[in-house]
N, C-alpha and C positions, 0 to 999 in steps of 0.2 A: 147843766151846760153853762158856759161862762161867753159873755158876750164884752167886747172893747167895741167902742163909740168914740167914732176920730172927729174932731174939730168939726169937720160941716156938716155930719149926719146929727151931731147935737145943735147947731143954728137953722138945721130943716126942720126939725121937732121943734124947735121954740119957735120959727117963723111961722109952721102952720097951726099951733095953738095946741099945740101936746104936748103932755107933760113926760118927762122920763120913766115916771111910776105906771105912765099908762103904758109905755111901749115894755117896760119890761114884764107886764103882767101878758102882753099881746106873748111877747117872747116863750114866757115861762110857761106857759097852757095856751097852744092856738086853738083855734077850732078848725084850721087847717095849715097843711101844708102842701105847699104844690113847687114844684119846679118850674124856674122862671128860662130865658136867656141865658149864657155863658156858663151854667152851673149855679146860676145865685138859686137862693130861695126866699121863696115868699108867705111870711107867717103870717095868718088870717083872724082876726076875731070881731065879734058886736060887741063893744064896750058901750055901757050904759056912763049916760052923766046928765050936768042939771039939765041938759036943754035935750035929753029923747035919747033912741041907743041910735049907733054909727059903726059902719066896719072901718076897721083901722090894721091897715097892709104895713107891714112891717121886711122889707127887703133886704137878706144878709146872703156873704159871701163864708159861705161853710169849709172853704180852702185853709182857712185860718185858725191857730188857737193861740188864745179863743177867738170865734168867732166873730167876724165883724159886722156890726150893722153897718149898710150905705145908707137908709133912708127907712121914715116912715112917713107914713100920711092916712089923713080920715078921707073918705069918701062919700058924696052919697050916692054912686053908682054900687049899688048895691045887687041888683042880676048880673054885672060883672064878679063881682067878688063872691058870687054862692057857684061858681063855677066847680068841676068837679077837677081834682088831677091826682 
C-alpha cells in the first residue's frame, strides 16, 4: 500500500514528536485496525523507543490512492487503544 502525506498531517507528526519513519512502520504492519467516523481508518501500534514503548494512532482516509494520512499521534491512554473492532 502506498500512502500521500499533505502538508498539515506532516507538521502534526513533527509537532507532536514523531518521526515519519515511525508512522510509516505504524502504517506498514499495524497491530490493529479499526474503523473510525466518516469511513477513515485508524492504524494501531506500541512502538518501542529511548524513553519506554507508546501506542502511536495513525488516522487515514482509505477513499484515496494512494491513501492519505490525516493525522498521527502517540498516546498514553493506552486501554483506549487496545480497544477491539
Amino acid at each position: 500500500m502506498s500512502f500521500r502525506y499533505p502538508e498539515h498531517a506532516l507538521e502534526a507528526i513533527e509537532r507532536r514528536g514523531l518521526g515519519r519513519a515511525t508512522v510509516d512502520g505504524v502504517l506498514d504492519a499495524p497491530a490493529q485496525s479499526v474503523e473510525e467516523r466518516f469511513g477513515r481508518r485508524a492504524y494501531r501500534s506500541r512502538v518501542n523507543s529511548a524513553g519506554g514503548e507508546y501506542p502511536v494512532r495513525a488516522l487515514i482516509d482509505p477513499a484515496g490512492d494512494p491513501l492519505v494520512v490525516l493525522t498521527a499521534s502517540r498516546t498514553s491512554r493506552i486501554a483506549k487503544n487496545r480497544r477491539t473492532g
